[in-house]
N, C-alpha and C positions, 0 to 999 in steps of 0.2 A: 289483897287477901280474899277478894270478892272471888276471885277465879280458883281457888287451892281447889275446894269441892272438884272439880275436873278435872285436876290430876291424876294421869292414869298410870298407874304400877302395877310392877305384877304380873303383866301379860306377857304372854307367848309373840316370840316373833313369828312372823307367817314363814312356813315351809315353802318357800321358793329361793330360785338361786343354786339350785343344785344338780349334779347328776344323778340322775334316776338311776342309771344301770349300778356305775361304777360305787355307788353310797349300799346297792344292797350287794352286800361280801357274799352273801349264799349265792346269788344269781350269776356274778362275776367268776364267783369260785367253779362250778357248774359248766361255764363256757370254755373255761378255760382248759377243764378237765375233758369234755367233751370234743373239740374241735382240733383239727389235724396243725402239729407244731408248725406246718409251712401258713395258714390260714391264720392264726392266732392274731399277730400286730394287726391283721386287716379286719378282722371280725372285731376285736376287741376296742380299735377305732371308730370303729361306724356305729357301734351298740353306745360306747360313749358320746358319741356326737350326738345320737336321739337322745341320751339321757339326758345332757346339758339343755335341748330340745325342749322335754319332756316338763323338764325342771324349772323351766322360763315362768316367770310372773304373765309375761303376754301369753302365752301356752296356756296356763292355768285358768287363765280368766276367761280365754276364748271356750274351756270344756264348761266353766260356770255358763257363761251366755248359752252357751249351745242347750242347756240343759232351762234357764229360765227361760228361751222361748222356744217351745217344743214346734215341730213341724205342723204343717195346716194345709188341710186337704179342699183342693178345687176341683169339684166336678165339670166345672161349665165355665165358660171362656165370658165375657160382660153379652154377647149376644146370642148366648144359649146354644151355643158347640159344645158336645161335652167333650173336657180334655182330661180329664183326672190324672191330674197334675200334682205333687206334693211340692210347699214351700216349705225351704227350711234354713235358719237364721244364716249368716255366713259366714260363723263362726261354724259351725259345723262341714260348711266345705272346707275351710282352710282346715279342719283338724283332717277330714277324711282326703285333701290335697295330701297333707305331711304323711298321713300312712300311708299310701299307696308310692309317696314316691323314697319312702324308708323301706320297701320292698317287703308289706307286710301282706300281697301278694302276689311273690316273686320267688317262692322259694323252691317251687320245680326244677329250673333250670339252673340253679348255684350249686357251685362246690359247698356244703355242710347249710345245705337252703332250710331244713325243717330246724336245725338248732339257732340259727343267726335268726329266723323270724318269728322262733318262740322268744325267746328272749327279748327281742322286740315289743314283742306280743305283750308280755307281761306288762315291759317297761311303758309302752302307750295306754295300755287299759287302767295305766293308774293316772290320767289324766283326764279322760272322759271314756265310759266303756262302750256307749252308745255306739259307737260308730265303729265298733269293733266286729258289727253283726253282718254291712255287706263287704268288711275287709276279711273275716269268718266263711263270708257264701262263696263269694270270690274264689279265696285259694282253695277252698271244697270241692269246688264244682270240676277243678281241672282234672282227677281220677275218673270220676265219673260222664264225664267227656270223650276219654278215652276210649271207652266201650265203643266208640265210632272214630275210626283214622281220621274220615275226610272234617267231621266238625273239629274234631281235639286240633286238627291241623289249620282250619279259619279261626277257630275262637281261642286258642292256648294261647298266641302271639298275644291277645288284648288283653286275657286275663291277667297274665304275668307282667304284663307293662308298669313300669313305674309312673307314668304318666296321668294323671287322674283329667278327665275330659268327663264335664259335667252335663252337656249340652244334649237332649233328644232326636239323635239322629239317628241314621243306617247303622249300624256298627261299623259295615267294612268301611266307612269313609273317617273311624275314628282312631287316634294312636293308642286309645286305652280303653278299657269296659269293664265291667262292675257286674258282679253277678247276684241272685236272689233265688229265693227258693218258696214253693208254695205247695207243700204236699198236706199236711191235716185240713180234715173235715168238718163240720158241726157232728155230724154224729159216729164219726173215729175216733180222733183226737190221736195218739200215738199208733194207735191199731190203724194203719194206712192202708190192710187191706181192705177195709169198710168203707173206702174213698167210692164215691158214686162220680166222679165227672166222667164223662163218657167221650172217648178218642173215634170220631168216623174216620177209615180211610178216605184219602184223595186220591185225583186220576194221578200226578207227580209221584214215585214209588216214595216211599220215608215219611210223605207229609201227610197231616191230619187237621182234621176240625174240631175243637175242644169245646164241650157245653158242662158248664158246672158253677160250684159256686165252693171257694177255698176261704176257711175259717179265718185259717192264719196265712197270710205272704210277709215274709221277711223282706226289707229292703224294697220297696215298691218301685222307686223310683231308677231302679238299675237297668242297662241293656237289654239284658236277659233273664231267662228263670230257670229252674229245672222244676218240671210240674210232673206230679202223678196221675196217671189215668185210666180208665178202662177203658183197653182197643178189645178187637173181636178176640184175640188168645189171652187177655188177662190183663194186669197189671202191668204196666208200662210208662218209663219214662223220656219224657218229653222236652226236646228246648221250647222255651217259646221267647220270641224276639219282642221286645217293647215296640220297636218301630220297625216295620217290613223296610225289604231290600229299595222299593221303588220309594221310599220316604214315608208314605200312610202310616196311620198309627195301628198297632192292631187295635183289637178287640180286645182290653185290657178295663175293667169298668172297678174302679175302685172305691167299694160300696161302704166303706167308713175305715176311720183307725182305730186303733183300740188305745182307749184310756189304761195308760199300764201304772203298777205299782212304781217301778222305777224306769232306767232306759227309758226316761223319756224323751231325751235328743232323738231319737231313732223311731221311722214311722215304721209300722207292723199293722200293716192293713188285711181286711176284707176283701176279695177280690172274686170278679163274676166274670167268667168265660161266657159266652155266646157266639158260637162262630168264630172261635179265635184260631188263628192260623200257628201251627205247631211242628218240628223236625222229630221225630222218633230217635230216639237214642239206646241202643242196644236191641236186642232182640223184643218182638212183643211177649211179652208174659211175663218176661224176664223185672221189671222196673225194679222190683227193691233189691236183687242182686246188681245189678249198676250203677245202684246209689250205695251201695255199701260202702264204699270205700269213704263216698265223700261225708256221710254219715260219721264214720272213725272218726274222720280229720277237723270233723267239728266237733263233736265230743272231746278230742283233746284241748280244740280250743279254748273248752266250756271249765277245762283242769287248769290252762293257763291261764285264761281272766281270771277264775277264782284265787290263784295262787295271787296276780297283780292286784288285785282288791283288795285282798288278807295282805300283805305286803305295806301297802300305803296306809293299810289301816294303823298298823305294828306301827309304819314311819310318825307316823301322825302322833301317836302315841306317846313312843318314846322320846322321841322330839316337845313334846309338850312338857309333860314333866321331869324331863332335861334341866327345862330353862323354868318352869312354876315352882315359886317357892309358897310351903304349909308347914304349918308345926314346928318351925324353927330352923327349917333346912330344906333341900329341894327334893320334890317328891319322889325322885329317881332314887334316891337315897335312903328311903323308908323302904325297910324289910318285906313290908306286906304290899307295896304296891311295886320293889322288886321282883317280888314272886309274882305277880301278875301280869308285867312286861315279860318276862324269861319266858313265862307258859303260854302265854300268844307267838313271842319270838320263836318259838321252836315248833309251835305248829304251820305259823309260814312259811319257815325255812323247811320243814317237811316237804311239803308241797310244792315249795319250788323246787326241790332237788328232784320228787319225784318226777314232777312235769318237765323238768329237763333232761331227765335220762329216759322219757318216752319220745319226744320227742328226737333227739341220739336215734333209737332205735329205728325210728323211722326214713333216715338218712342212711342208714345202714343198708337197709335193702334184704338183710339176708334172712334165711328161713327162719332159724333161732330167734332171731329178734322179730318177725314177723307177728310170729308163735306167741311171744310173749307180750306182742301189743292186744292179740288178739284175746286175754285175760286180763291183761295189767291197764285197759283203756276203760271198758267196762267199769272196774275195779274202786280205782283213780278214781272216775268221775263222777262215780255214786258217792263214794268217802270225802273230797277233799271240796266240791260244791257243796257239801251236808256242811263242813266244818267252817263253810266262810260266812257264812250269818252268825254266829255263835265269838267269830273272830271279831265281825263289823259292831256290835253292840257291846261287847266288852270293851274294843279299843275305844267307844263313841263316850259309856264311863268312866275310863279314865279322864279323859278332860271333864267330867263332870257337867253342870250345865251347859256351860263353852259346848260343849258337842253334841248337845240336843239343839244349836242352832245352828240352821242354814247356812251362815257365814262360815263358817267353820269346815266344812264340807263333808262331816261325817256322817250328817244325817243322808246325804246324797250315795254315800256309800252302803247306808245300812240297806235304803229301798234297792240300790241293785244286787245286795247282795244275795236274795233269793233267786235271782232269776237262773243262773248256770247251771241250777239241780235240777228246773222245771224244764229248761230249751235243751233240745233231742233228747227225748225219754228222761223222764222224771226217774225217782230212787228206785222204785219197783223195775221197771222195765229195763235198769242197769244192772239190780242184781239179779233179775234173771235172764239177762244175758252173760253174765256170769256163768249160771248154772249149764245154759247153753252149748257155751266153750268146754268146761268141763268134758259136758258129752259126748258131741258131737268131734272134740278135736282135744285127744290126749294127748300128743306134742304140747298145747298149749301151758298145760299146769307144768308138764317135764319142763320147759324153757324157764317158767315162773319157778319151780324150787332149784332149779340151777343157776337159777340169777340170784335168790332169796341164801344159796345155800356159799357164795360166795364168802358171806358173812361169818358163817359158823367158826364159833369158838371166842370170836370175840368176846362176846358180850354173853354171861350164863342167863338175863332176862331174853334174850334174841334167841336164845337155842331153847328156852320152855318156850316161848312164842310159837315154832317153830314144829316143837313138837306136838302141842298142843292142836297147832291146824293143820299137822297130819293125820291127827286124832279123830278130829272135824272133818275131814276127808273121808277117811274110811268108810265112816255109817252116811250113806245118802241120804236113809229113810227118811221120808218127809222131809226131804230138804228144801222146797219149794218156800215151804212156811218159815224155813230160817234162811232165805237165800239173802236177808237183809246182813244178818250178821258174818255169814259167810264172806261176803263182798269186803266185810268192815275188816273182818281179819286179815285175809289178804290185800290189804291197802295196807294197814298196820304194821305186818310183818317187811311188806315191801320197802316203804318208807324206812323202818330201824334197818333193814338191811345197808340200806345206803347210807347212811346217817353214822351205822358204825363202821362205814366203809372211809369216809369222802367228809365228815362234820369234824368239827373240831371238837373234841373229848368231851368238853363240858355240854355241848349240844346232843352228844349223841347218851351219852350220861343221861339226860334228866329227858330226853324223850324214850328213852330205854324205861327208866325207872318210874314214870308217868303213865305210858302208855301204853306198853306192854309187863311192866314186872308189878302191875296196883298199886305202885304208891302214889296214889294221884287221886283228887277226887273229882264231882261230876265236872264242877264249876272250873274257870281258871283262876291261878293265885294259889294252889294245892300241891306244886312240888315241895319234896321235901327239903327242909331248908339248909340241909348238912351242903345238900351242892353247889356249884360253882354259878351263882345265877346272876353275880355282877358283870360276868363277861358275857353271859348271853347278850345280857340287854345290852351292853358295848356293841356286840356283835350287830346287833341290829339297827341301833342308832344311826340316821342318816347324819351324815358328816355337810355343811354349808360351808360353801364357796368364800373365803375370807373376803374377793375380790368385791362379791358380790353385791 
């Protein structure tokens, strides 16, 4: 009887043992709807096999280590060479081994590449997100490459390799390479045309001397970068290689990391140009039109981690009070913490549905869909990063103190979950790039109410929706000052479009009647309770492996 006091009941089994992909039905549902009937068993194969992956107890535990010993920066070798060199546990190689050779950047050259590595995308970021920023700069960088035949044609072949080669060498002597990016300034910050580093030509035509000092470098320790600068006609972007052709390192001086909120597996350094050796990449003057593209593509990214975050948060969740029993029965089972599951549930399942039929679009290729990335990306990633913090603290309450501790892993979720509204232009500079598109490209809104208007008639809250932000259309006046809520509607409307497209009834039901028809209030747990909100949370419940 000395030992009863230690008996533990009552607890949650730990969420491992499962498929990541194939357990979330919205993500699965998405793929399936998305990808060409001849691709389907192939794609639908290989997303299950990460998720089985993804779901592993050893998996899970390699993204905790990676995250309790964060990376550590050596400037100088034990005899005073400096090498600014970043160490990082090795549980973080094997995670960024498994993406890159899961083809998470690889999606250029595949039959239905941007939807098999969204999906992906989601499904690994809910395992460690850290390392999702130079599998993020990586596949980014290959549009923006292109701006130049002869590099996109050296450096495409490494970028898309599935091959992860971690070692500091030439490039061309390697099967694969990792890309990073270093454009903001101490005194820019988003406004990159305020970047002071200054680009001298060389007698070699293309190549430059870079002197400056970059606030932020994502990924320090990768191949390559894409670095902003001022040449003599303007702004201008730049490869610059970690280690020259003949082996030498360049001029790469990395002058601290940054102590971040979360993403702490992932170093984001300080970085000092002096004489660094550099390739031009598109025209000079030209640089933030040759980044744009890669720009897009990581902004979507910044929609699919959020959507994978909100996701695991949901699983974590529902999963918890599955299996916890209160008050005489299990907590899934109580009305009011029903309604709290259903209204997290259907804001993830928004979001993924959204970020999978932008990404779709971007496989597509064609003008229409181009049009409508070029509103609906913006859009998206103002709205649906604003809604994953709001998602990671709710879900961290339902486990109640359970998920105010570390063990747990939900506190790990709440600190990243700000980061994908603040990485490539925070709220402001998405919704007014919104306002932007608008302007500058009315195709763009035509493609968006023809994709929105798909829906029409379904649903009478989707057509006041609808109307409403034709309404909000029409008067621009000052719209600068409201380009927040603008963005917020068209994300809104976007989402129920789909949702009463592609959801099942009861999903599109109560984010219909939540989120665009008012019946809903600020907080979650505020649908009304007439609807059908034990099948959401069904819906969401991650399903474990009996075998397991």
């Amino acid at each position: 009887m000395a030992g009863s006091t230690h008996l533990v009941t009552n607890q949650v089994p730990p969420l491992v043992g499962y498929d990541v992909f194939s357990a979330d039905r919205a993500l699965a549902a998405a793929v399936e709807r998305h990808v060409e009937p001849e691709l389907r068993e192939e794609v639908l194969g290989e997303l299950s096999a990460l998720g089985r992956t993804s779901g592993s107890a050893q998996v899970q535990e390699w993204g905790a280590q990676a995250n309790e010993h964060p990376p550590r920066l050596h400037t100088h070798d034990r005899y005073g060479h400096r090498i600014d060199e970043v160490e990082f546990h090795p549980a973080w190689h094997r995670l960024l081994g498994k993406g890159v050779s899961a083809g998470l950047t690889a999606a250029w050259g595949r039959p239905a590449g941007h939807l098999r590595r969204a999906a992906a995308f989601v499904v690994w970021t809910q395992v460690e997100a850290g390392n999702g920023c130079p599998l993020s700069m990586t596949h980014a960088a290959v549009p923006a490459l292109r701006a130049d035949p002869d590099l996109a044609a050296e450096w495409e072949p490494r970028l898309t390799s599935m091959i992860y080669d971690r070692e500091l060498r030439p490039a061309h002597l390697k099967a694969g390479a990792l890309f990073g990016m270093a454009m903001t300034e101490k005194q820019g910050g988003s406004d990159v045309r305020a970047n002071t580093t200054s680009a001298r030509p060389l007698a070699e035509a293309g190549t430059y001397e870079l002197t400056g000092h970059k606030w932020f470098c994502s990924a320090p320790m990768s191949d390559g970068f894409l670095v902003l600068a001022q040449a003599p006609e303007g702004l201008t972007c730049f490869l610059v290689p970690r280690v020259l052709r003949d082996g030498s390192r360049n001029v790469f001086r990395i002058q601290r990391l940054k102590d971040k909120l979360g993403n702490r597996s992932n170093a984001s350094a300080e970085v000092e140009f002096d004489g660094t050796w550099a390739r031009r990449v598109g025209e000079e003057g030209r640089g933030v039109r040759t980044i744009i593209e890669m720009v897009a593509a990581t902004r979507l990214d910044c929609v699919l981690g959020s959507a994978g975050l909100m996701r695991q948060a949901v699983a974590q969740a529902v999963h918890h009070c599955t299996h916890r029993e209160a008050f005489g029965g299990k907590l899934v089972d109580k009305p009011l913490m029903r309604n709290v599951l259903a209204d997290l549930a259907i804001e993830s399942e928004a979001a993924t549905t959204l970020a999978l039929r932008l990404a779709a679009a971007c496989d597509d290729g064609g003008e229409q869909e181009r049009a409508l990335l070029r509103i609906a990306v913006p859009a998206a990633k103002y709205w649906v990063t604003k809604r994953c913090p709001a998602v990671a603290v709710e879900a961290a309450e339902c486990l109640g103190g359970n998920g105010y501790v570390e063990e747990s892993g939900m506190p790990r979720l709440v600190r990243e979950s700000p980061l994908n509204s603040i990485w490539e232009g925070a709220g402001n500079v998405q919704a007014l790039d919104v306002l932007r598109a608008l302007r500058r490209e009315p195709g763009a809104l035509d493609a968006y109410l023809r994709e929105v208007g798909r829906a029409r008639g379904a649903d009478h809250r989707l057509d006041g929706a609808i109307k409403n932000l034709l309404t909000e259309l029409a008067d621009l006046e000052g719209v600068e000052g409201r380009a927040r809520r603008l963005a917020e509607r068209l994300a809104l409307v976007l989402q129920g479009s789909l949702l009463v497209r592609f959801a099942p009834p009861e999903v599109a039901d109560a984010f219909c009647a939540a989120r665009l028809g008012g019946d809903g209030g600020a907080a979650f747990g505020t649908l009304p309770h007439t609807l059908d909100l034990a099948a959401v949370v069904e819906r969401a419940r991650p399903e474990l492996d009996p075998a397991s």
